[in-house]
MOPAC internal coordinates of N, CA, C and O (Angstrom, degrees):
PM7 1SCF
backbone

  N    0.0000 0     0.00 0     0.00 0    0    0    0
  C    1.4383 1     0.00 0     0.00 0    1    0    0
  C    1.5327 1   108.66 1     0.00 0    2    1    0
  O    1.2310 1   123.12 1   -43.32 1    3    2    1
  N    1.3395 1   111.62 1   136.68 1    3    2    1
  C    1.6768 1   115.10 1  -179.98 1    5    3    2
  C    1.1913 1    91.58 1   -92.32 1    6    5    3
  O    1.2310 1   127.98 1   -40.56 1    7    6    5
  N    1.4693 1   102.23 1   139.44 1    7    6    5
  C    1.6180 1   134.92 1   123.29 1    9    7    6
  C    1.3964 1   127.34 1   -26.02 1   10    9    7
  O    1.2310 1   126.86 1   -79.30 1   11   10    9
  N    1.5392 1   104.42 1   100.70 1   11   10    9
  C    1.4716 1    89.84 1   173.55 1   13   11   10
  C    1.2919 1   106.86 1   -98.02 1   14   13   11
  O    1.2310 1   113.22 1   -28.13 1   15   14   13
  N    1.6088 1   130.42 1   151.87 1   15   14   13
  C    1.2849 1   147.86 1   179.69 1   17   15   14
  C    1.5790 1   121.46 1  -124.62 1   18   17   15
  O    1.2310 1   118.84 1   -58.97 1   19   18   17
  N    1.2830 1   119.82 1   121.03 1   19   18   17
  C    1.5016 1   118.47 1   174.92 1   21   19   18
  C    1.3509 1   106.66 1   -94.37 1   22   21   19
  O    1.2310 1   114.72 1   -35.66 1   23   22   21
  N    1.3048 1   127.60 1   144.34 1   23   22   21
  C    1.3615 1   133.34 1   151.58 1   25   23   22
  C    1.4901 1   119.69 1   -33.23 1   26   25   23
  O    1.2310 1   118.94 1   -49.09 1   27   26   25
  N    1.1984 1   119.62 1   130.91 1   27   26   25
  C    1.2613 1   149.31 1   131.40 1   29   27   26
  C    1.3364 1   145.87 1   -15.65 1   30   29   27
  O    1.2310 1   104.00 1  -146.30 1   31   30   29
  N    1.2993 1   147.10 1    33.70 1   31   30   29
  C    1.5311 1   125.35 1  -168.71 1   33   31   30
  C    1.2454 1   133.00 1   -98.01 1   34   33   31
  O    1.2310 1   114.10 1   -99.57 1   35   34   33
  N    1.5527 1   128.78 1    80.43 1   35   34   33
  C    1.5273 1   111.01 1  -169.05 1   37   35   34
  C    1.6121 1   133.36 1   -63.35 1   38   37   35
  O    1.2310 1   134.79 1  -154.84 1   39   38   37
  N    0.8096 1    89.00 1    25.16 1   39   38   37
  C    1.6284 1   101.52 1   178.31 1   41   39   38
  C    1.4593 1   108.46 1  -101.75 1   42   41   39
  O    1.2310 1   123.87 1   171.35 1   43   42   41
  N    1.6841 1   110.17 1    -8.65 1   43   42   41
  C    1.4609 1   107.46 1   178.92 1   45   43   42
  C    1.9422 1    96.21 1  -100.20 1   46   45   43
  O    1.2310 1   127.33 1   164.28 1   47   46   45
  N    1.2412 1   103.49 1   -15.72 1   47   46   45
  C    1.6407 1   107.14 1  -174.14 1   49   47   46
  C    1.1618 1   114.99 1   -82.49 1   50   49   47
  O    1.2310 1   127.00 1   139.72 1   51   50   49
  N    1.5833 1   104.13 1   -40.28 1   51   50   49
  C    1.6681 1   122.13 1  -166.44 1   53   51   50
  C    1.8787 1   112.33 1   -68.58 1   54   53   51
  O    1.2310 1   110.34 1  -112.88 1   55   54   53
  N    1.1722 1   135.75 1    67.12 1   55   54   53
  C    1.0343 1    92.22 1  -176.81 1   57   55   54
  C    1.7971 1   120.17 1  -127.49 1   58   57   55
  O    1.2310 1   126.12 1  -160.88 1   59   58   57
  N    1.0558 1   105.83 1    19.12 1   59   58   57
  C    1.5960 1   110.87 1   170.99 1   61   59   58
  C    1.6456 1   117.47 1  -117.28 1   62   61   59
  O    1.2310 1   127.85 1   -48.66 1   63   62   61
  N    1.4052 1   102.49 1   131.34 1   63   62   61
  C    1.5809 1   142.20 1  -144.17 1   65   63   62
  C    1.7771 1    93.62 1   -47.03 1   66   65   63
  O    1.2310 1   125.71 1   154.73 1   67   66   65
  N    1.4391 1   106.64 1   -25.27 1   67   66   65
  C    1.5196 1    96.52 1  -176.28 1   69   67   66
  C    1.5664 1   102.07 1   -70.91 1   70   69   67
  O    1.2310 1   121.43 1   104.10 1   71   70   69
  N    1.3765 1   114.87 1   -75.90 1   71   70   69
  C    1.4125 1   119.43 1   167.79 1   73   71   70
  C    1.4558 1   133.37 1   -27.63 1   74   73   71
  O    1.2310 1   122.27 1  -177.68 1   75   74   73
  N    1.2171 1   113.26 1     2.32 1   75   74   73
  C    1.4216 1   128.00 1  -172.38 1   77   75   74
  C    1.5650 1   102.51 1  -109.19 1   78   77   75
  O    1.2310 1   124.21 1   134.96 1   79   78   77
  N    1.2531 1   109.53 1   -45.04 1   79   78   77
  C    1.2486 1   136.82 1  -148.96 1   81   79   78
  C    1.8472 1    84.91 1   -89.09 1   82   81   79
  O    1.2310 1   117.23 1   143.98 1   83   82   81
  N    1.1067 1   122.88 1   -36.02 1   83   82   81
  C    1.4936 1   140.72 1  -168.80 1   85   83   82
  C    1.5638 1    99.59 1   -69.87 1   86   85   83
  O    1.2310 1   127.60 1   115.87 1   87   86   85
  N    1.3314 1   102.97 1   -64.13 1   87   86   85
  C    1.8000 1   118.50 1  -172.36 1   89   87   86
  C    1.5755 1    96.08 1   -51.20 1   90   89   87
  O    1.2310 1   115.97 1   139.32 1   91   90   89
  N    1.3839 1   125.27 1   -40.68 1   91   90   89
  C    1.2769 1   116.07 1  -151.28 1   93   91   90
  C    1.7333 1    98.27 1   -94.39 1   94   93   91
  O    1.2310 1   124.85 1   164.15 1   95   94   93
  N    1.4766 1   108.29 1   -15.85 1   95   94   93
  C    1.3895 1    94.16 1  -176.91 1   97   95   94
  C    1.7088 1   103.59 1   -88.22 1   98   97   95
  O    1.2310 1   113.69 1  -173.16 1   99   98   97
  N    1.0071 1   129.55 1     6.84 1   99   98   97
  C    1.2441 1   140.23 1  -145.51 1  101   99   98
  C    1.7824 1   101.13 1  -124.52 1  102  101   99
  O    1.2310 1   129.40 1   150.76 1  103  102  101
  N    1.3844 1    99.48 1   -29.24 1  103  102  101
  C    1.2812 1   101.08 1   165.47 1  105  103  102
  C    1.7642 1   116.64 1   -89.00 1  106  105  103
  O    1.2310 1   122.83 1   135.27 1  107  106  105
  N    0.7291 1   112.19 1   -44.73 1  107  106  105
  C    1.4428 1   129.29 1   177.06 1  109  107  106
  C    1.9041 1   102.88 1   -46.66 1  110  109  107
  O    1.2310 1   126.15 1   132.43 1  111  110  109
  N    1.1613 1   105.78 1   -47.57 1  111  110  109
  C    1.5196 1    92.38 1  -160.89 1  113  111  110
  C    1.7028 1    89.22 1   -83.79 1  114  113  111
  O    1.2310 1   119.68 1   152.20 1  115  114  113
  N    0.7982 1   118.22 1   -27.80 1  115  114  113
  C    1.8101 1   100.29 1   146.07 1  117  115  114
  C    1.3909 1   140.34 1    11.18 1  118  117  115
  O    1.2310 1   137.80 1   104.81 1  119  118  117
  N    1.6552 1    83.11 1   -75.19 1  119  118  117
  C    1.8566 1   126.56 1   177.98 1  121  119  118
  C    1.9940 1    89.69 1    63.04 1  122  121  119
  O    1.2310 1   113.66 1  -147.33 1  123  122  121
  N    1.2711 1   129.60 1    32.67 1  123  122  121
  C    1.3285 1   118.80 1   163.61 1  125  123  122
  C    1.3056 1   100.85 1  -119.83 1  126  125  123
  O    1.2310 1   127.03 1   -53.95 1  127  126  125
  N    1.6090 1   104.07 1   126.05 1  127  126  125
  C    1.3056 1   140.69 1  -176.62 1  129  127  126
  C    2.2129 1   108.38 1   -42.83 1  130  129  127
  O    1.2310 1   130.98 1   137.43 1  131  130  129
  N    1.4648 1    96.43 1   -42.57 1  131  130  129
  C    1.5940 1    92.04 1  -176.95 1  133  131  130
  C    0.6916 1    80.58 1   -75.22 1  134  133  131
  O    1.2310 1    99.64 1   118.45 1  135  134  133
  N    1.2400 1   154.35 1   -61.55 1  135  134  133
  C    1.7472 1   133.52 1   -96.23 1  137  135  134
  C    1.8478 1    96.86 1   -93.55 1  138  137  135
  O    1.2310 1   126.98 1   139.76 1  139  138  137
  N    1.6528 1   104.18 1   -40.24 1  139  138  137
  C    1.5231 1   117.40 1  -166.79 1  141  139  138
  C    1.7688 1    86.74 1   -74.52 1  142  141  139
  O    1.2310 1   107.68 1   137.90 1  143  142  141
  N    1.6342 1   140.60 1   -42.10 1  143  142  141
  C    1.2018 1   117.32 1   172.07 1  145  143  142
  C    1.2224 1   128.14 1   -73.06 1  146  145  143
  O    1.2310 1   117.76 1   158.45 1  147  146  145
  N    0.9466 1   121.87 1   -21.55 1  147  146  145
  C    1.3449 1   120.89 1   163.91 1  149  147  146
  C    1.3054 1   101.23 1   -54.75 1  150  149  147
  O    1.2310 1   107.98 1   103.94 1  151  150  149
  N    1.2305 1   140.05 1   -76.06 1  151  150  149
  C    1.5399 1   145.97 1  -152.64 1  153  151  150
  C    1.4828 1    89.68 1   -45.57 1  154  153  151
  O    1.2310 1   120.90 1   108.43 1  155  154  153
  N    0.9921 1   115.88 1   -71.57 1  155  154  153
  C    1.5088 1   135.11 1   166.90 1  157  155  154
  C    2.0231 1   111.36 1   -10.08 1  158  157  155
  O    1.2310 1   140.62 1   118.71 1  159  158  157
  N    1.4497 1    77.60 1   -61.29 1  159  158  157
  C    1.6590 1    80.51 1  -170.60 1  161  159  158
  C    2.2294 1   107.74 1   -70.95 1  162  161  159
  O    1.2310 1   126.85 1   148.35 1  163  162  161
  N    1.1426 1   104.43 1   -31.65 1  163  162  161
  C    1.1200 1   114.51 1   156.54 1  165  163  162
  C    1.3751 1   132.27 1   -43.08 1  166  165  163
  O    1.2310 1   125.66 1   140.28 1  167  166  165
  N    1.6332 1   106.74 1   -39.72 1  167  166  165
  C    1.5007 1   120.02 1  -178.85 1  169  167  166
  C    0.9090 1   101.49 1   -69.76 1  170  169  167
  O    1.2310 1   117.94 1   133.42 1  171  170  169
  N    1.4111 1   121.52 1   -46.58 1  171  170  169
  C    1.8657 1   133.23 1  -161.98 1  173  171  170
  C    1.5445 1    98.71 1   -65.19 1  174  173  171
  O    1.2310 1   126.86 1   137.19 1  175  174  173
  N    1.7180 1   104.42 1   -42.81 1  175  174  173
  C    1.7552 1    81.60 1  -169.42 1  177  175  174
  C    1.7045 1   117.04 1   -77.90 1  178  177  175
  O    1.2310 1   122.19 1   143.97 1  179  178  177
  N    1.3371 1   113.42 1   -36.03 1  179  178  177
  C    1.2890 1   117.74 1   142.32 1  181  179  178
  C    1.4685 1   118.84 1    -4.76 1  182  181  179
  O    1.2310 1   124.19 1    89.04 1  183  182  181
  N    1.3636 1   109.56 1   -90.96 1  183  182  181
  C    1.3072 1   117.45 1   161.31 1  185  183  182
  C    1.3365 1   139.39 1   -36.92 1  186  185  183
  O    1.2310 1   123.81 1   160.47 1  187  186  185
  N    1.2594 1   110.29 1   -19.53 1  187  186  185
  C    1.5833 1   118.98 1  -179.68 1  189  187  186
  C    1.6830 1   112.67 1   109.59 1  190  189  187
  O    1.2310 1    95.82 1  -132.13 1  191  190  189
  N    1.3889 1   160.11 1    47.87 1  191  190  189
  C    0.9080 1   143.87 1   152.71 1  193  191  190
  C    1.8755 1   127.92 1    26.34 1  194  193  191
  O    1.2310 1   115.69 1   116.41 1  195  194  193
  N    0.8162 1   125.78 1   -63.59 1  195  194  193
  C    1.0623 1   114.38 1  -173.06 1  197  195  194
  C    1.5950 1   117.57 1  -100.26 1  198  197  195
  O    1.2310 1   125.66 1  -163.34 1  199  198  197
  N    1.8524 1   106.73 1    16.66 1  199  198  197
  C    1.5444 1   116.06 1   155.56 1  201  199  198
  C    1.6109 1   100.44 1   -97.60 1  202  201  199
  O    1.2310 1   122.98 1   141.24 1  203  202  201
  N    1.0911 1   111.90 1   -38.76 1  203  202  201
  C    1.5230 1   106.00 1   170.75 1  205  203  202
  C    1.2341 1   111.81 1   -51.85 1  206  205  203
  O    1.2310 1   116.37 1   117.08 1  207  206  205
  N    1.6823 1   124.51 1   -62.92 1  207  206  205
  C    1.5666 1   109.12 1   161.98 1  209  207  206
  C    1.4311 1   149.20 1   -55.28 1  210  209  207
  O    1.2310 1   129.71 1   168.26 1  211  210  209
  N    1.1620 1    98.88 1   -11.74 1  211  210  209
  C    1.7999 1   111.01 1   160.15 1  213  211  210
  C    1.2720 1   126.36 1  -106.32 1  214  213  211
  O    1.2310 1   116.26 1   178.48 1  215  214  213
  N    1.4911 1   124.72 1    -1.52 1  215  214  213
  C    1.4807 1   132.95 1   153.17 1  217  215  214
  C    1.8649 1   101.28 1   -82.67 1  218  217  215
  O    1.2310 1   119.85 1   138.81 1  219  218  217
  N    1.3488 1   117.88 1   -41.19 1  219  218  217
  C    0.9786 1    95.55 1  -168.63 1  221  219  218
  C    2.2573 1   121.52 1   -91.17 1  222  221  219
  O    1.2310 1   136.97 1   174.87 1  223  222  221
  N    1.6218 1    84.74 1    -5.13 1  223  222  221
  C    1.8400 1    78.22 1  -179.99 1  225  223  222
  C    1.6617 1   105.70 1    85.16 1  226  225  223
  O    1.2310 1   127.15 1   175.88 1  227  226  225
  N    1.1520 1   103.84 1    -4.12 1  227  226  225
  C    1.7530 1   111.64 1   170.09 1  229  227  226
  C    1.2294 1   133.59 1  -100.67 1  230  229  227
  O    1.2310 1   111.95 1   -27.02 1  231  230  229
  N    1.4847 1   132.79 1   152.98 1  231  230  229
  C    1.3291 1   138.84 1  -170.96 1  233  231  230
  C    1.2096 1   131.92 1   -74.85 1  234  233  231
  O    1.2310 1    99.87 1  -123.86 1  235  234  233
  N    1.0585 1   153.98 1    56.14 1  235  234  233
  C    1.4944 1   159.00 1  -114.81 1  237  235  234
  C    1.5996 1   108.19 1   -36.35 1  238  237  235
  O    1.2310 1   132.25 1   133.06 1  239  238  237
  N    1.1643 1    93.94 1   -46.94 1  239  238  237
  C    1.6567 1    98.42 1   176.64 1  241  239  238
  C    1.4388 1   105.46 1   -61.75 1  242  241  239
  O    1.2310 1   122.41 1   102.34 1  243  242  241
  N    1.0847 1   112.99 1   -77.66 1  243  242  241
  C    2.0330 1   100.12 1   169.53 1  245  243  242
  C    1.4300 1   116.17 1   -17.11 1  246  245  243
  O    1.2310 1   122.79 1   103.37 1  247  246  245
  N    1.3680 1   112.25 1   -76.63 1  247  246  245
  C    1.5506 1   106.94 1   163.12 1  249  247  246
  C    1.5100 1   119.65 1   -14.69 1  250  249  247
  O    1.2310 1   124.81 1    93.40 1  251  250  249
  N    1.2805 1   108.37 1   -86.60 1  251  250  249
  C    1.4357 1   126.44 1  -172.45 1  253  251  250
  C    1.3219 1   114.27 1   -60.36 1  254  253  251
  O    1.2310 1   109.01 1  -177.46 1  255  254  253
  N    1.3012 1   138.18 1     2.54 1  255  254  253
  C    1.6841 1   148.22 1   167.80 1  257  255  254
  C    1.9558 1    97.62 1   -78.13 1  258  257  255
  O    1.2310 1   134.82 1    98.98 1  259  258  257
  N    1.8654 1    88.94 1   -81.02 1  259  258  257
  C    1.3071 1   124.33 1  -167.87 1  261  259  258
  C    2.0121 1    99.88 1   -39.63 1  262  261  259
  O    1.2310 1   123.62 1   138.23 1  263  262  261
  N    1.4240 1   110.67 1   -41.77 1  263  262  261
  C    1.5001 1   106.72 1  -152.04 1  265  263  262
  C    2.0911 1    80.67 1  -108.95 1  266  265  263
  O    1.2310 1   123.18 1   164.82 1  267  266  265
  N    0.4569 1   111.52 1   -15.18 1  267  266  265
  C    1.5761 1    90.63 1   177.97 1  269  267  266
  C    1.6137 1   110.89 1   -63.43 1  270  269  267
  O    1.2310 1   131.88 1     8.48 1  271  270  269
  N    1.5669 1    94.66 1  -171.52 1  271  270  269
  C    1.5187 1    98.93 1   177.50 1  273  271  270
  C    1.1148 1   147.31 1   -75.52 1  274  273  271
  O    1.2310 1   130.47 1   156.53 1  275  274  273
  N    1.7100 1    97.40 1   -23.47 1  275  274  273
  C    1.2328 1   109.07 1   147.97 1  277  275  274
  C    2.1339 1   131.45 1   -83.65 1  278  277  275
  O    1.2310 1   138.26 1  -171.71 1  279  278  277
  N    1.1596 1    82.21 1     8.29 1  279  278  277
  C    2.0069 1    95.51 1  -175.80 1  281  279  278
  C    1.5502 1    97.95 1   -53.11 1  282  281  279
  O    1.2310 1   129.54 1   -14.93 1  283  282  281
  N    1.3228 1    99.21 1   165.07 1  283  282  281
  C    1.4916 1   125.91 1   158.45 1  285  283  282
  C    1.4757 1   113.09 1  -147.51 1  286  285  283
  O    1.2310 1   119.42 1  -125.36 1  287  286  285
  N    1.3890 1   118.72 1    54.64 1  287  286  285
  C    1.7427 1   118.40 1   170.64 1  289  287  286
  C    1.1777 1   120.39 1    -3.80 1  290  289  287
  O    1.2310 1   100.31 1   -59.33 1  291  290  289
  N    1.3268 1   153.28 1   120.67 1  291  290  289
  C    1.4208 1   121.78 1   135.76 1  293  291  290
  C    1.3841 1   134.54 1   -93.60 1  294  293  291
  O    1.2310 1   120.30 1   -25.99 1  295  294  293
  N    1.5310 1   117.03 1   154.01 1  295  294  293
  C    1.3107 1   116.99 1  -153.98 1  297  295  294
  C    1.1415 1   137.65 1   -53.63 1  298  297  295
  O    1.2310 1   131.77 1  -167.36 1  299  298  297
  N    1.7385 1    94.88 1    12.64 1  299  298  297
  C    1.6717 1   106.64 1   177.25 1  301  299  298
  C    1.5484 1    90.58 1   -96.52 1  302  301  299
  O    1.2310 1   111.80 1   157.43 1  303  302  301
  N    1.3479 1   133.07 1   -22.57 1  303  302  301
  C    1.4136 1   133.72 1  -167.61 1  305  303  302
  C    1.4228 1    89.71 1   -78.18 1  306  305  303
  O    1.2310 1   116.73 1   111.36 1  307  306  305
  N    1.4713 1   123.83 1   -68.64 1  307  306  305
  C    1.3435 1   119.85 1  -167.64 1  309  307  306
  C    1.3122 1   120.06 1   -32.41 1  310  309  307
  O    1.2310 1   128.38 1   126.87 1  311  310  309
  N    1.8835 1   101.47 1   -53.13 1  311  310  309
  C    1.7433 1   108.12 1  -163.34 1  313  311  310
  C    1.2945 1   113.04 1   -53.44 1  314  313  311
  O    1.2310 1   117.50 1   144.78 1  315  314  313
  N    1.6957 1   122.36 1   -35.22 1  315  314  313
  C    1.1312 1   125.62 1   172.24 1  317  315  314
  C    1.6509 1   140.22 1   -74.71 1  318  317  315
  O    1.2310 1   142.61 1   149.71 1  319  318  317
  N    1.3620 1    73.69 1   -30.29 1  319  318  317
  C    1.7149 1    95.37 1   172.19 1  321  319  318
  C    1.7304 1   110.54 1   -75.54 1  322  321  319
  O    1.2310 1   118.96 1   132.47 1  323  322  321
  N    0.8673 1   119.59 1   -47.53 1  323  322  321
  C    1.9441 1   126.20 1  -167.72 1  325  323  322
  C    1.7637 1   101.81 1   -69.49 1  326  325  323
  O    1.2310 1   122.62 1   142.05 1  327  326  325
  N    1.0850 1   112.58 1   -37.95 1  327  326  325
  C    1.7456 1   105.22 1   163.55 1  329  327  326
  C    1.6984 1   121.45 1   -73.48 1  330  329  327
  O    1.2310 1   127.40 1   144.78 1  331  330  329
  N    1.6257 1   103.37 1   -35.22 1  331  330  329
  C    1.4896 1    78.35 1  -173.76 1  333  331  330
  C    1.4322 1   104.59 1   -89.59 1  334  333  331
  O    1.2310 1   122.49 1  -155.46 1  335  334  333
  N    1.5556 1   112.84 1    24.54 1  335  334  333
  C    1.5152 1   106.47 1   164.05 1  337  335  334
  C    2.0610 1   114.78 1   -95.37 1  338  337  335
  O    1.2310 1   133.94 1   168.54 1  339  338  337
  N    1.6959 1    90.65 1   -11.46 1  339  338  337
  C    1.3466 1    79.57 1  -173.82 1  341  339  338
  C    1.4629 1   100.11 1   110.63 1  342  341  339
  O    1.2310 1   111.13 1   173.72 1  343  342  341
  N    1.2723 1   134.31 1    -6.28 1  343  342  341
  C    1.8684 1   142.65 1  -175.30 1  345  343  342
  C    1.4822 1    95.06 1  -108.40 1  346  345  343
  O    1.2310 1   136.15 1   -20.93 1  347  346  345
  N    1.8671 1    86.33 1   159.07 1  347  346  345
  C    1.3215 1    82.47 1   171.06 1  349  347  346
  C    1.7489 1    76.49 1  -141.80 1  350  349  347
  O    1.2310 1   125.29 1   -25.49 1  351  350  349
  N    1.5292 1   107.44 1   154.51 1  351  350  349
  C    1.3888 1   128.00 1   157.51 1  353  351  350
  C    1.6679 1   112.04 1   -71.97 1  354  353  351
  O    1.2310 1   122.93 1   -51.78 1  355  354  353
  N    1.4770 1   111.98 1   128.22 1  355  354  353
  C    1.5172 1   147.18 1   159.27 1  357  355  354
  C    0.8000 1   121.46 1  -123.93 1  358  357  355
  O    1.2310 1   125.50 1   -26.36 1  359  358  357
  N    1.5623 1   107.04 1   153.64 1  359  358  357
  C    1.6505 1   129.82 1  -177.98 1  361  359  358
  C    1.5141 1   120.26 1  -115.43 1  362  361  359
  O    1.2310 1   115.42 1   -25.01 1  363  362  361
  N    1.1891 1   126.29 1   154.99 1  363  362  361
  C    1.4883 1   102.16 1  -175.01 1  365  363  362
  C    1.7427 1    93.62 1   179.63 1  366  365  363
  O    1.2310 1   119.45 1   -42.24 1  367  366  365
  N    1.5313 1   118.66 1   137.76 1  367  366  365
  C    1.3468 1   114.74 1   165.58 1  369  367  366
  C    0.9971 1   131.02 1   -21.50 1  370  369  367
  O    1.2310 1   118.58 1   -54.54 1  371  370  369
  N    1.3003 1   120.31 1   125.46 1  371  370  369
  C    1.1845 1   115.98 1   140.44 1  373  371  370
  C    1.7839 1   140.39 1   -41.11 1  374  373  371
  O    1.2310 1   112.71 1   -33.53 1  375  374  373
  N    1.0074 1   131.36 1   146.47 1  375  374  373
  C    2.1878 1   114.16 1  -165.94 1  377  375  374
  C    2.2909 1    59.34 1  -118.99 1  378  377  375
  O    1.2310 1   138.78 1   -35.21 1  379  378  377
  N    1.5195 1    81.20 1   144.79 1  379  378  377
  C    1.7027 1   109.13 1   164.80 1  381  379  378
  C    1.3653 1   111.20 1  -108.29 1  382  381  379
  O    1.2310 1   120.10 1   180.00 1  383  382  381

């Protein structure tokens, strides 16, 4: 007997700023490039999509390339994207 399975979306689950803020740190220590856009693209839908596209001056589809799982943002995508989520990009030592 098969398994039936429904799709998934945590962006419909995710939605308070700690838990958001969690996914993304969680992707990051990663250090793999999809994995942190994806999270990313997750945040956005979270966030709403088409405030992300009108805070950011971008095309939804751009959005949705760049921030998926297969994305690779670039840091002109990020700079724009991480504010109209409400983030801001930091830097900070490395611990050895």
């Amino acid at each position: 007997m098969a398994i039936e399975l429904t799709p998934f979306d945590a962006a419909a689950h995710i939605t308070e700023a700690d838990d958001l803020a969690e996914l993304l740190a969680d992707a990051l220590a990663t250090n793999d490039a999809h994995t942190i856009a994806g999270a990313l693209g997750i945040v956005a839908r979270a966030r709403g999509m088409t405030k992300v596209e009108r805070d950011t001056g971008m095309k939804r589809q751009a959005l949705y390339r760049a921030l998926g799982p297969e994305g690779n943002p670039t840091m002109e995508t990020l700079l724009k994207v991480l504010p109209a989520l409400g983030l801001k990009l930091s830097i900070e030592p490395a611990h050895a």
